[in-house]
N, C-alpha and C positions, 0 to 999 in steps of 0.2 A: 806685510807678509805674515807677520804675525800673529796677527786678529783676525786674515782670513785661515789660516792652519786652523785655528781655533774652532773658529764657526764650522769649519769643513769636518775636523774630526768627531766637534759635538752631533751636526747632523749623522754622521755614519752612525751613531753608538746611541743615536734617537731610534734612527731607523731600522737599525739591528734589533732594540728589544721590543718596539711596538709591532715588527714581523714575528718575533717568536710570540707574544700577546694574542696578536690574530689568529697565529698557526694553532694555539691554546684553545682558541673560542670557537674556533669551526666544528664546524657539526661533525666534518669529515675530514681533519685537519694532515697537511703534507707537511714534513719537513724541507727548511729551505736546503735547496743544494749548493747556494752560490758563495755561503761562508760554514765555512765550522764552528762549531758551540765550541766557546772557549772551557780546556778542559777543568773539571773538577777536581778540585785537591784541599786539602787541611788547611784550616786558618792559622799563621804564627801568633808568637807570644804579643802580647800588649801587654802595658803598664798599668794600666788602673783594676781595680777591683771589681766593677759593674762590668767592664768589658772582660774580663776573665772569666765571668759568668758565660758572657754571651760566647766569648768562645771556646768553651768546654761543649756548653748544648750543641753550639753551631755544627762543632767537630766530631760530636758522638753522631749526630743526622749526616754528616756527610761521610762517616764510616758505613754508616747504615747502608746509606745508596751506591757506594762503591764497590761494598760485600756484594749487595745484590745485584749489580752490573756483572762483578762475575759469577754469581751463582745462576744468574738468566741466561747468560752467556750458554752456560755449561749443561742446562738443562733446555734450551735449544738445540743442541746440537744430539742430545741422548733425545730426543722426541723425533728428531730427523731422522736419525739409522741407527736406532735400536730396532732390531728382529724381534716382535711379538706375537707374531702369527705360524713364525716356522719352529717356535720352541714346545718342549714340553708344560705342561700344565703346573710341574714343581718349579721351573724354572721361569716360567713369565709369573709366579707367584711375588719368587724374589725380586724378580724387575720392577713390580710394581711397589713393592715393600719401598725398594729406595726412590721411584718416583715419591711415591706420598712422603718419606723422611724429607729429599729435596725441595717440592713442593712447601712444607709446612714450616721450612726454616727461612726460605723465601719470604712464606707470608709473616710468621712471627719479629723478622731484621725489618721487615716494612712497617710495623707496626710500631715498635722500637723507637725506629727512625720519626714515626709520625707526635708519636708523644714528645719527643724533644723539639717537634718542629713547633708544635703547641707551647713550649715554654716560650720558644724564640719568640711568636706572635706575640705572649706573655712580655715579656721583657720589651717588644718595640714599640709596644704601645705606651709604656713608662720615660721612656727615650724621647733624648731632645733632636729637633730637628737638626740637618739632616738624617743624621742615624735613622731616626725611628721611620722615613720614608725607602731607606736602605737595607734597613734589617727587616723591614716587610717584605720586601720585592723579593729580597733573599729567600725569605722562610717561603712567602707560597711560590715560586717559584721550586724549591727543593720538595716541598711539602708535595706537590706536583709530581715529582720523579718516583718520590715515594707511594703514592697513593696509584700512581700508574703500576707499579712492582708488583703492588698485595693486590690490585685485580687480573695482574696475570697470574700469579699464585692461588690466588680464588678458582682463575679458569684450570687453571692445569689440573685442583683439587677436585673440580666436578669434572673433569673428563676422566680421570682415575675413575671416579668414583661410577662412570656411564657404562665406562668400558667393563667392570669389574662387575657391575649389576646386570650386564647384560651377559657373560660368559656364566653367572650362579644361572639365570634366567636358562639358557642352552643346555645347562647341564643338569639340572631341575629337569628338562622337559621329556632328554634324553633317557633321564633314570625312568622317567615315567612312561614311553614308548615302550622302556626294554622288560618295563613288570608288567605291561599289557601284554606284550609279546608272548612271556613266559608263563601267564594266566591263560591266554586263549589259543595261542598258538597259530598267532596269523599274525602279522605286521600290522600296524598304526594306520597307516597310510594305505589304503587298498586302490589307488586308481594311480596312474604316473604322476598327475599334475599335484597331487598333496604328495606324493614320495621325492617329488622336487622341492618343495617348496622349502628344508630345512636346510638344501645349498644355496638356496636364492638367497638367505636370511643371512647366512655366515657369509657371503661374500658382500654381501651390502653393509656388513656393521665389521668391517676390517680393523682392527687394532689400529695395524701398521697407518693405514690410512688415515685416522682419525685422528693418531700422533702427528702423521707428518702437517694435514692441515691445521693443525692447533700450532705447531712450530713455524709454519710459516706466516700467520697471524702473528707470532710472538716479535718474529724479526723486524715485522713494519713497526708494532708499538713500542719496540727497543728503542727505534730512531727517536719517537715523541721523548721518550727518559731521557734520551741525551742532548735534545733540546732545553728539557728543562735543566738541567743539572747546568749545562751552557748559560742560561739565565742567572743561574743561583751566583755560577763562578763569577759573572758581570756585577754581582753586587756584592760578593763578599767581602771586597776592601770596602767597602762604603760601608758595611754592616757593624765598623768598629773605628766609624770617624770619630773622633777627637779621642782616641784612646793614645 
């Protein structure tokens, strides 16, 4: 009864991480819904010196990806109902001021995070087996959660930057209707269909809208982060065998 436990458990925890592998590799990858990523958390103390290396690195990348679990979190939920259409022009200034601060510490803790995952690779490749088949899984697997964080942080950065280049753009165009105006003394637009055509334009490039599709993109790729991070936590005792 034993040695079937054994083989029984081994095949689940085969099965488990060559499905998160696959779910990795797809073009268009789903997370599984039928187990939960075991959660992510700090590696304890070990005894030796080469393994205190590894878990200092290990511990500053998984501080990295848990910062930014919750900073993804929080900057989802500000891209879903935040008002940036019904405010003034001083105040969706501010708004975006703290998107791009949000945004840019996002991508900087990812970055962070990914340097330390380069040392781990460092280090496992020095490493006696098993370790060093464990502290890899580890590293790109976490390397993974990380590098998923700084290209949502990349996207949030260029949708600031979309929204914001198209509101100078509006406001550019405006000043220059209104010195045509003031020079000729006729309107810009002299038939209906060009005098419509600068509400077609603002309602098709809607802030609010643009936010909320970028946040709800953010929620599906949250799940891929927490698959990997699930992976990482599956090798993190292995990551510091014989320590």
């Amino acid at each position: 009864m034993r040695t079937l436990w054994f083989r029984e458990s081994t095949l689940v925890r085969f099965c488990t991480f060559a499905t998160a592998l696959a779910t990795l590799g797809a073009a268009q990858p789903e997370p599984s819904a039928s187990e939960a990523p075991t959660p992510l958390k700090e590696i304890g103390r070990v005894r030796t010196s080469v393994c205190s290396t590894i878990v200092v690195h290990a511990n500053s990348a998984i501080d990295a990806a848990l910062s930014n679990d919750s900073d993804l979190h929080n900057l989802i939920v500000s891209l879903a109902t935040t008002d940036m259409d019904g405010v003034t022009d001083l105040k969706r200034h501010f708004l975006y001021r703290d998107f791009e601060k949000a945004a840019a510490k996002l991508h900087m803790t990812a970055l962070d995070g990914e340097a330390e995952v380069r040392r781990l690779r460092a280090l496992a490749a020095d490493s006696p087996e098993p370790r060093k088949t464990e502290l890899k899984a580890f590293a790109d697997a976490l390397g993974g959660a990380l590098a998923r964080q700084r290209l949502m942080a990349v996207d949030a950065q260029r949708l600031l930057l979309v929204q914001q280049g198209r509101a100078e753009k509006a406001g550019d165009d405006a000043l220059i209707a209104s010195n045509v105006t003031a020079r000729t003394g006729t309107a810009q637009f002299a038939n209906p269909a060009s005098s419509s055509a600068p509400t077609t334009v603002e309602q098709n490039n809607s802030v609010d809208k643009a936010f909320r599709s970028v946040a709800a993109d953010f929620v599906e790729r949250e799940k891929l982060v927490t698959i990997d991070e699930g992976v990482a936590a599956d090798h993190s005792l292995g990551a510091t065998t014989g320590c």
